[in-house]
VOLUM-535282 format. One record per residue (C-alpha): residue number from 0; x, y, z. Coordinates in Angstrom, 1 decimal. Layout:
N
   num       c1       c2       c3
   NUM        X        Y        Z
...
END
This chain:
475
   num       c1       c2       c3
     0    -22.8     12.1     49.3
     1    -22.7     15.7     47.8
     2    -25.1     14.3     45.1
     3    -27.5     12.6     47.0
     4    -27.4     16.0     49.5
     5    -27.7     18.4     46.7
     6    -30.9     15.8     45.4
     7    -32.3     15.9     48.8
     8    -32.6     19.4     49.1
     9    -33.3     20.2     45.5
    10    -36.4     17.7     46.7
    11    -37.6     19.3     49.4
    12    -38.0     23.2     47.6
    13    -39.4     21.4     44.9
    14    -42.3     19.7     47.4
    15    -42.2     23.1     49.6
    16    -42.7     24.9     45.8
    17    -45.7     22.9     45.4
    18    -47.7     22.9     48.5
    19    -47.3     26.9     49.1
    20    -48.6     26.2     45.6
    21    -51.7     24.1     45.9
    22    -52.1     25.9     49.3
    23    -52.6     29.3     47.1
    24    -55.0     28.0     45.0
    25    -56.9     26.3     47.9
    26    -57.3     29.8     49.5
    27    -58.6     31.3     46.2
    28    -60.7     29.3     45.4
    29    -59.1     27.6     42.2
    30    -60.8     24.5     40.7
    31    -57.6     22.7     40.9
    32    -57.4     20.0     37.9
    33    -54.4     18.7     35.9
    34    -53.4     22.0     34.6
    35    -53.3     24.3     37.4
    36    -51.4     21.2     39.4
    37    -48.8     21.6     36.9
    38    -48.4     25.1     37.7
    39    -48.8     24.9     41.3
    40    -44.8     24.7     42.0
    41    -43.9     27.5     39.7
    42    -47.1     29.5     41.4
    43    -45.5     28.3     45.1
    44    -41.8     28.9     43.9
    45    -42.6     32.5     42.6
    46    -44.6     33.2     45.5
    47    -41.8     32.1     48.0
    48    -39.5     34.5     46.0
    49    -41.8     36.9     46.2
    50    -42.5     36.9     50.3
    51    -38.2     37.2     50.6
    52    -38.0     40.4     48.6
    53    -40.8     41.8     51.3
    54    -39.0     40.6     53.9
    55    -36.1     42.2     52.8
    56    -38.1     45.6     52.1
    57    -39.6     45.2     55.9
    58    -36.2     44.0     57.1
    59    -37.7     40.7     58.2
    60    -34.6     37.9     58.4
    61    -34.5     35.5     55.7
    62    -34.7     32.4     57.9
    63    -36.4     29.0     57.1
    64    -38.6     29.5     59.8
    65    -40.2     33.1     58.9
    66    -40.0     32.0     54.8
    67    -42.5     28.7     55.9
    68    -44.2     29.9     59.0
    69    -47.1     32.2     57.1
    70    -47.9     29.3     55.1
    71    -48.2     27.3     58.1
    72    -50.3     29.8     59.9
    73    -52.5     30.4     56.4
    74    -52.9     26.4     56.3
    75    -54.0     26.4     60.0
    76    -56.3     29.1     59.7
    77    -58.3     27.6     57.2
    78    -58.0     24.3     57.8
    79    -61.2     22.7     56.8
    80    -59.9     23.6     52.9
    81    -56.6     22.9     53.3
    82    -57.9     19.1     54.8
    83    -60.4     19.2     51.8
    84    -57.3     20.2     49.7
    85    -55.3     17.0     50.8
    86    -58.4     14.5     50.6
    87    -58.3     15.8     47.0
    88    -54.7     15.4     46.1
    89    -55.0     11.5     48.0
    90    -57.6     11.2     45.8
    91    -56.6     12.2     42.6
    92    -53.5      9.9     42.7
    93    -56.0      7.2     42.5
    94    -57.1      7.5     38.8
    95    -53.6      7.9     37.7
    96    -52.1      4.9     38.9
    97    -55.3      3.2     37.2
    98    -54.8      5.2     34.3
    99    -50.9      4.0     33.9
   100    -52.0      0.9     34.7
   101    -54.2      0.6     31.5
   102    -51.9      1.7     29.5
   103    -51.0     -0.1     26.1
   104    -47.7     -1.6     25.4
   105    -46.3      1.8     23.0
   106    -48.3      3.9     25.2
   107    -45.9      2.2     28.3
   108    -43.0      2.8     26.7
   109    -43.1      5.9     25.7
   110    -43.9      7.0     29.2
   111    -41.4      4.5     30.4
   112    -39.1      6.4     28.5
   113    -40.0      9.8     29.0
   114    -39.9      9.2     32.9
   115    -36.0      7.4     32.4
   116    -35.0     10.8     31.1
   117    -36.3     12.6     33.4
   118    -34.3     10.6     35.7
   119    -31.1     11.2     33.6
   120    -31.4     14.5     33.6
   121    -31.8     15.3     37.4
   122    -28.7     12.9     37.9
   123    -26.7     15.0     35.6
   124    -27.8     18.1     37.1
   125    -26.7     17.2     40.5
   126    -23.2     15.8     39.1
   127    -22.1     18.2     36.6
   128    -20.0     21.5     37.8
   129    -21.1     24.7     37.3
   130    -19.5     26.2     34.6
   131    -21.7     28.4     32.4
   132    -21.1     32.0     32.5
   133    -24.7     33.3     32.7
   134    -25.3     31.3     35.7
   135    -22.2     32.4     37.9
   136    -22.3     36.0     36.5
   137    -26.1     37.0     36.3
   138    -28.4     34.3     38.3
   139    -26.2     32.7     41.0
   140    -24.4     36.0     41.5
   141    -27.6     37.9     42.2
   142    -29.1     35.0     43.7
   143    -25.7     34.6     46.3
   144    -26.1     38.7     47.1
   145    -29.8     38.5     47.9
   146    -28.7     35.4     50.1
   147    -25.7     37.6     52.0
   148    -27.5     40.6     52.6
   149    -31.1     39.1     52.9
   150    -32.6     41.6     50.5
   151    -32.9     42.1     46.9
   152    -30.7     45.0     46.7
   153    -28.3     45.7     43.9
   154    -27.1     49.3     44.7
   155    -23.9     48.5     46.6
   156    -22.5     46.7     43.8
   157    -19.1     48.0     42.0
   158    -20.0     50.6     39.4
   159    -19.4     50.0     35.5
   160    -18.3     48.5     33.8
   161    -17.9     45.6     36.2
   162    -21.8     45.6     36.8
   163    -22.4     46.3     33.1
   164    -21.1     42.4     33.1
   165    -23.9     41.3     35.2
   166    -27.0     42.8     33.8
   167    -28.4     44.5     36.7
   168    -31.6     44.6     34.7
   169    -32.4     41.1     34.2
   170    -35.6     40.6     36.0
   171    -34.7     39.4     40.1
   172    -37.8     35.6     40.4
   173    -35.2     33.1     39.1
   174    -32.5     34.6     41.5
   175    -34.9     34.8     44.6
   176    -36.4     31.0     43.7
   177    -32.5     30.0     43.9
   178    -32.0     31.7     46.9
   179    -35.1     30.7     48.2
   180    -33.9     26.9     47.7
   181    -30.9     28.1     50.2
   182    -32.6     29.5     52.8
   183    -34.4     26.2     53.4
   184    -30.8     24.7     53.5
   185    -29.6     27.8     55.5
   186    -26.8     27.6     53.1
   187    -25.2     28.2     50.1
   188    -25.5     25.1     47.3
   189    -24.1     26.0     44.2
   190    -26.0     22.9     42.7
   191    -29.0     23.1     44.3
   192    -29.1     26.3     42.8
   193    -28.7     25.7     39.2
   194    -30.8     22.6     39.5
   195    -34.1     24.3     40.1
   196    -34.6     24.2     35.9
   197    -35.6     20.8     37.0
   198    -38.9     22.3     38.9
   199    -39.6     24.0     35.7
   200    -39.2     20.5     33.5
   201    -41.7     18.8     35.4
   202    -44.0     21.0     35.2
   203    -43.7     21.7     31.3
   204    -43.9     17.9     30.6
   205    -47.5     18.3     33.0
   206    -48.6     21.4     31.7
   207    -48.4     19.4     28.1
   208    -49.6     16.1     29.2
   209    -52.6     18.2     30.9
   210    -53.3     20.1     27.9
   211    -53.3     17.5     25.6
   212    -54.7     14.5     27.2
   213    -58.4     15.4     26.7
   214    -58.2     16.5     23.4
   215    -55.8     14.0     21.7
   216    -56.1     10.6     23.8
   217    -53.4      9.2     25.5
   218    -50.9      7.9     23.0
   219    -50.3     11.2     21.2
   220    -50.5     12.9     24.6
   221    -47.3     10.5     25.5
   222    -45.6     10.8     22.2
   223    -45.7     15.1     22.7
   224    -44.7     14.4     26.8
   225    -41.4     12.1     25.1
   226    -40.6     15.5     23.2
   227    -40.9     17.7     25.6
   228    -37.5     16.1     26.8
   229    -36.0     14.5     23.9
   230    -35.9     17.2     21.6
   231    -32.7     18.3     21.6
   232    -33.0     21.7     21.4
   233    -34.6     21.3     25.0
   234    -31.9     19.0     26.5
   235    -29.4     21.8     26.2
   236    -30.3     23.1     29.5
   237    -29.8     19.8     31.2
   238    -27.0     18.1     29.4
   239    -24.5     20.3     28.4
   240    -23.0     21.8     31.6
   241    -22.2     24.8     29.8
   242    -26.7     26.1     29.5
   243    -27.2     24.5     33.3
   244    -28.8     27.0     35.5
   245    -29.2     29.4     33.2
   246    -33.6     30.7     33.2
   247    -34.2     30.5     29.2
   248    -36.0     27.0     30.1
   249    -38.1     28.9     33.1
   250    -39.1     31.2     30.9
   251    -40.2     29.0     28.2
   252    -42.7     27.2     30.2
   253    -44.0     30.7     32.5
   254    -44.8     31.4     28.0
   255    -46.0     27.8     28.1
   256    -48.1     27.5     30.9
   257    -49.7     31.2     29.9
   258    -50.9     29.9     26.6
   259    -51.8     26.4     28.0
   260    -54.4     29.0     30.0
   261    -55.2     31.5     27.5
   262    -56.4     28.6     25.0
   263    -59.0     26.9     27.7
   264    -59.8     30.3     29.1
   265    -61.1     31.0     25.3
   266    -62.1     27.8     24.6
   267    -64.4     27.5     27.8
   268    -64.9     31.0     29.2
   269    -63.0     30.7     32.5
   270    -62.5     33.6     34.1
   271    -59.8     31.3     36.8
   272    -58.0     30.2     32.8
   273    -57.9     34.2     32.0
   274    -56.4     35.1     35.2
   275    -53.8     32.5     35.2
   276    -53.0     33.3     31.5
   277    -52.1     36.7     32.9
   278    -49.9     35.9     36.4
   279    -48.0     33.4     34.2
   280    -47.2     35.8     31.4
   281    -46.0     38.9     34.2
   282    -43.8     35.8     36.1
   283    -42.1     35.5     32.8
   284    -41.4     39.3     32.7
   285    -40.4     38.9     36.1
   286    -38.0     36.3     35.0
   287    -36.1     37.3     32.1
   288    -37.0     40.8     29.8
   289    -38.1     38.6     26.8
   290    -41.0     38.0     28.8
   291    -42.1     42.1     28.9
   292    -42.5     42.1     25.0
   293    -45.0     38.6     26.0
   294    -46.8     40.0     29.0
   295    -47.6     43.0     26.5
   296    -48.8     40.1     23.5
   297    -51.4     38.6     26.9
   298    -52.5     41.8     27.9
   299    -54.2     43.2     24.5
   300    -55.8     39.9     24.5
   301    -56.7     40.3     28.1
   302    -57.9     43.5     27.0
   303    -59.6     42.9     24.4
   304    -61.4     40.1     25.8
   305    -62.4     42.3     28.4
   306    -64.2     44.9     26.5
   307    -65.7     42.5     24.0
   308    -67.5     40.5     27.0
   309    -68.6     44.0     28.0
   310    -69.8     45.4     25.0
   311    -71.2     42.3     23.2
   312    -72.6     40.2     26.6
   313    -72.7     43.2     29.5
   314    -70.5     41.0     31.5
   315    -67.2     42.6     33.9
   316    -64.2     40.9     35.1
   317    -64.8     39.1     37.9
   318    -62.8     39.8     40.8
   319    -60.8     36.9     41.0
   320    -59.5     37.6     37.2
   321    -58.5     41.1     38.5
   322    -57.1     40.2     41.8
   323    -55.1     37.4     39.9
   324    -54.2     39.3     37.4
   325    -52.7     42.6     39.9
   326    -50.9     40.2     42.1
   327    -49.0     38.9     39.1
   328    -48.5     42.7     37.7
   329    -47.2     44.7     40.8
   330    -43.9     43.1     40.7
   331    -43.4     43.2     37.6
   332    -44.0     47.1     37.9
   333    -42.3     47.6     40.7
   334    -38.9     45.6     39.4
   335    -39.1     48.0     36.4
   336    -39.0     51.3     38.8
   337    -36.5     49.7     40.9
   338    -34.1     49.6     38.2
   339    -34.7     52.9     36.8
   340    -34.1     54.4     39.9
   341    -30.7     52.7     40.2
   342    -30.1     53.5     36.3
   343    -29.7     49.8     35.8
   344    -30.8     49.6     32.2
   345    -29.9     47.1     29.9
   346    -27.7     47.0     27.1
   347    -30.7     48.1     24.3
   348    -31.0     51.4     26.8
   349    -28.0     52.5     27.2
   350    -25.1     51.5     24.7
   351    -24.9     53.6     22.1
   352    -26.6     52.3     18.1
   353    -25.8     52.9     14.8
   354    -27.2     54.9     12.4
   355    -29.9     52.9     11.4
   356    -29.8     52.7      7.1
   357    -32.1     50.7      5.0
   358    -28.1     49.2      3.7
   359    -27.5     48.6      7.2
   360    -30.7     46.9      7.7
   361    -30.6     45.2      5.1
   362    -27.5     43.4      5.9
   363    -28.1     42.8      9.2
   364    -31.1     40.6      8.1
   365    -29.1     38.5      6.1
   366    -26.6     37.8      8.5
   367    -29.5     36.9     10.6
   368    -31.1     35.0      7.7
   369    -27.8     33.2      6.8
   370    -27.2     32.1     10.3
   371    -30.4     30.3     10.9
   372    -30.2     28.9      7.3
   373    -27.0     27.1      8.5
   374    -28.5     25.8     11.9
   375    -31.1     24.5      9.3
   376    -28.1     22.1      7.8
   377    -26.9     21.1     11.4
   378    -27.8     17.3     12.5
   379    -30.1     18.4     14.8
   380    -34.0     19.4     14.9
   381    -34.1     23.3     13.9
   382    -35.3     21.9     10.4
   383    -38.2     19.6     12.2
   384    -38.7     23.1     14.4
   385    -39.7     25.1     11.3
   386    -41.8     21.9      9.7
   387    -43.4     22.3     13.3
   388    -44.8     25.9     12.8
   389    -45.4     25.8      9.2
   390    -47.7     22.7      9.8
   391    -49.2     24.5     13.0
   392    -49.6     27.6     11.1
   393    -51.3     25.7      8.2
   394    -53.5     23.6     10.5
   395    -54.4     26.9     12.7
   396    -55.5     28.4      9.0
   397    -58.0     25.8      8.2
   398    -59.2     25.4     11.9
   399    -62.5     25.7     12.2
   400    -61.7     27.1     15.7
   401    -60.7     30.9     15.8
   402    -59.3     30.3     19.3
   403    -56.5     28.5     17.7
   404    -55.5     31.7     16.3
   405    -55.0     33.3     20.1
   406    -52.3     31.0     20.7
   407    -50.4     31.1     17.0
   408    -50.7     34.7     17.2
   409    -49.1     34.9     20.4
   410    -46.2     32.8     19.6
   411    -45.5     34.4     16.3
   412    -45.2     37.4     17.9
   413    -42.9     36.5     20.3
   414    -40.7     35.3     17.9
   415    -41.2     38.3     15.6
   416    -39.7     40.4     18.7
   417    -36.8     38.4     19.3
   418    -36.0     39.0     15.5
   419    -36.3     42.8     15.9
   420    -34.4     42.4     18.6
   421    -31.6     41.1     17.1
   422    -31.9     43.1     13.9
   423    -31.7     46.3     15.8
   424    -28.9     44.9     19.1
   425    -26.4     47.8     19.6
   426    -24.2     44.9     20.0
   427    -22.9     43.2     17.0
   428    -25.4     41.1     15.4
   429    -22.7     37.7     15.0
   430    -21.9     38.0     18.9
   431    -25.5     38.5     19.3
   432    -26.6     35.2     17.3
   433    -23.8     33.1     18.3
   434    -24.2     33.8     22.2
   435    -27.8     33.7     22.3
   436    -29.5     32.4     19.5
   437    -30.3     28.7     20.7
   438    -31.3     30.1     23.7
   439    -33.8     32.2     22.0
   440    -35.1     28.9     20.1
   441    -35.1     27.3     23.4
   442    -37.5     30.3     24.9
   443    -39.9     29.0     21.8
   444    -40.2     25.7     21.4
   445    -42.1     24.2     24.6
   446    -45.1     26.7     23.7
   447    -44.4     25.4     19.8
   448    -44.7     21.8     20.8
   449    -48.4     23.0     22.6
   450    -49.6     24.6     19.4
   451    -48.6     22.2     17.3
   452    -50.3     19.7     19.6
   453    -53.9     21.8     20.1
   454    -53.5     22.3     16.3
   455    -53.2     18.4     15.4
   456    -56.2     18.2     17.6
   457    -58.2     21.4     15.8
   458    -57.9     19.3     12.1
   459    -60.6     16.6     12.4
   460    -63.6     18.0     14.1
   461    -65.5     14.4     14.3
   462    -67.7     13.1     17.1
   463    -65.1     11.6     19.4
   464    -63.4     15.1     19.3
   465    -66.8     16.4     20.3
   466    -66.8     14.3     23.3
   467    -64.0     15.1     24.2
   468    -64.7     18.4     24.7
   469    -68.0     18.0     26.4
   470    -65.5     15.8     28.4
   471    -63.4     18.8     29.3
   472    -66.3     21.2     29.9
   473    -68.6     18.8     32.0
   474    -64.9     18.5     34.2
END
């Protein structure tokens, strides 16, 4: 009865998630296809989060009732698109169970298979205890003190170094979204809680399937949804007790769902594809600090994009790329001066480093080097990981698309800042890679498995490909 409780609920934020969602992009005007649907319950979630911490700075009780009533009212007020909205949605549901049904036999299996998993993994979600340390000492733990005092407010907590055990620092959205799921319960659910990551599974396999499906046809499309959750590297989070609720997998597909963007934004000049590039990239910062050094990577490009439309075609921004783009940055910022203020700073700030030495340097890099050499021998698939970029890499090189490059660049770097970070951690670099390292490869590989996929679909520029993308820009 807990399970099917705990599945209930977890059922209800993740349908709540999604219409605040949809509603959002109703009321701004989005032209709402595959890929902003697959965001719409990490934009809803996020934004839920988002309206508790103002309640709690305008003292405003955190009750189901205020958390759903200005959605209500917002639905209500402009109801003739929020009717259109749902005519839409009936719709669109229309040409997918068509489109299933035409499926070949592989093609059927594949999704068969993908969707049984899916299936597995929100059973063992709901069944397993909670018993990863991140999770009851960082997410759950914030989320359960936003939930008691109905604010996101840290500065009553013991001083260090019991707090220093916590990480203050780490960004506040995963907490709130968890505590957001208990506020429609009115109550604490410890596996509700760490279940959300399933919210952000479904719409990573989307976001892919989305992505991919007019560029690749629907075989391969299947064949890259099947390993978004078979690879093993990504079933961590929802097998093994130990990685369950922990927000490296939210993270991964905020990165995942930016780039998704970014690469149609260049590809077909939306401003809508820039602008969500952008909010996805700052709810990743808002998420976990591995997302600032990514929101940084987005916003040159933004940048950059920016002044090349105005010097080379006198175009601006448009406002809904600006507006988009702010609403995702302020809380971003203002987490960041809420921290300093309290002197929460994280572990890179304020524990003391070494004397950094070439000799030093150099042997921290091969520690590093030797460590991911022997995750390379393991029976696993860190080897196919690294065939994965090198072929991406090699097919983004002979691309005769220099948009490709956008999204390869971004990842790269990414990854090229996790390694600095570990090679200059005032912590010691073993602890470092043994505590965190697949979790790092985790952060990677859903936005890997997109390159790799936009890149298979970059090699053979032929007629049908052509079509394809006429396809996509006539939709």
């Amino acid at each position: 009865m807990t399970v099917l409780g705990s599945g209930l609920g977890l059922a209800l934020y993740i349908l709540l998630s999604y219409l605040v969602g949809r509603l959002i992009a109703t009321l701004l005007g989005f032209h709402v296809d595959a890929l902003v649907r697959a965001g719409c319950p990490l934009i809803g979630a996020a934004a839920m989060g988002i309206e508790l911490w103002i309640f709690g700075v305008v003292h405003v009780p955190w009750f189901v009732l205020w958390l759903v009533l200005p959605w209500l009212v917002a639905a209500v007020v402009t109801r003739r698109r929020t009717i259109a909205a749902v005519r839409d949605e009936v719709a669109s549901i229309r040409p997918l169970l068509s489109g299933l049904g035409d499926l070949d036999p592989l093609t059927a299996g594949l999704v068969a298979f993908t969707v049984a998993t899916l299936g597995f993994y929100l059973l063992n979600l709901l069944a397993q205890p909670l018993v990863g340390w991140d999770a009851i000492a960082m997410w759950l733990f914030k989320a359960k003190v936003f939930f008691d005092s109905g604010s996101v407010d840290l500065a009553n907590l013991p001083p260090r170094p019991i707090s220093a055990t916590r990480h203050l620092d780490y960004p506040p959205l995963f907490s709130l979204m968890v505590a957001t799921a208990w506020v429609l319960l009115s109550h604490v659910d410890d596996m509700v809680g760490k279940s959300i990551g399933f919210m952000f599974l479904i719409s990573g396999v989307a976001a892919v399937s989305a992505s991919l499906l007019p560029l690749l046809g629907t075989r391969l499309t299947a064949m890259f949804a099947l390993l978004m959750v078979a690879l093993p590297a990504l079933q961590t989070s929802f097998v093994l007790p130990y990685y369950m609720g922990y927000a490296d997998y939210a993270i991964a597909v905020f990165m995942l769902l930016s780039l998704a963007h970014l690469y149609r934004s260049v590809r077909l000049g939306r401003d809508l594809d820039s602008g969500l590039a952008f909010l996805f990239a700052a709810l990743a910062a808002l998420t976990k600090n591995e997302g600032l050094p990514f929101l940084l990577v987005i916003a040159v490009v933004f940048v950059f994009g920016a002044a090349w439309g105005r010097v080379k075609e006198r175009e601006t921004p448009s406002l809904l790329l600006v507006s988009v783009a702010a609403a995702g940055l302020l809380p971003v910022v203002a987490w960041q001066v809420y921290t300093r203020v309290h002197g929460f700073n994280s572990d890179v700030l304020s524990l003391p480093h070494p004397a950094w030495t070439i000799g030093l340097l150099t042997s921290r890099a091969r520690t590093i080097a030797s460590f991911f050499f022997h995750l390379m021998n393991r029976n696993d698939d860190y080897p196919w990981l690294a065939a994965g970029w090198i072929v991406a890499t090699v097919l983004t090189v002979i691309s005769r698309y220099r948009r490709l490059t956008l999204v390869w660049a971004a990842l790269t770097a990414q990854g090229l800042t996790y390694g600095i970070a570990l090679l200059t951690t005032p912590n010691e670099v073993t602890f470092e890679l043994n505590t965190a390292a697949d979790r790092l490869v985790l952060q990677l590989v859903p936005s890997l498995l997109l390159l790799l996929g936009l890149a298979l679909r970059e090699l053979p520029h032929s007629r049908t490909a052509e079509r394809g993308v006429a396809l996509e820009q006539a939709a």
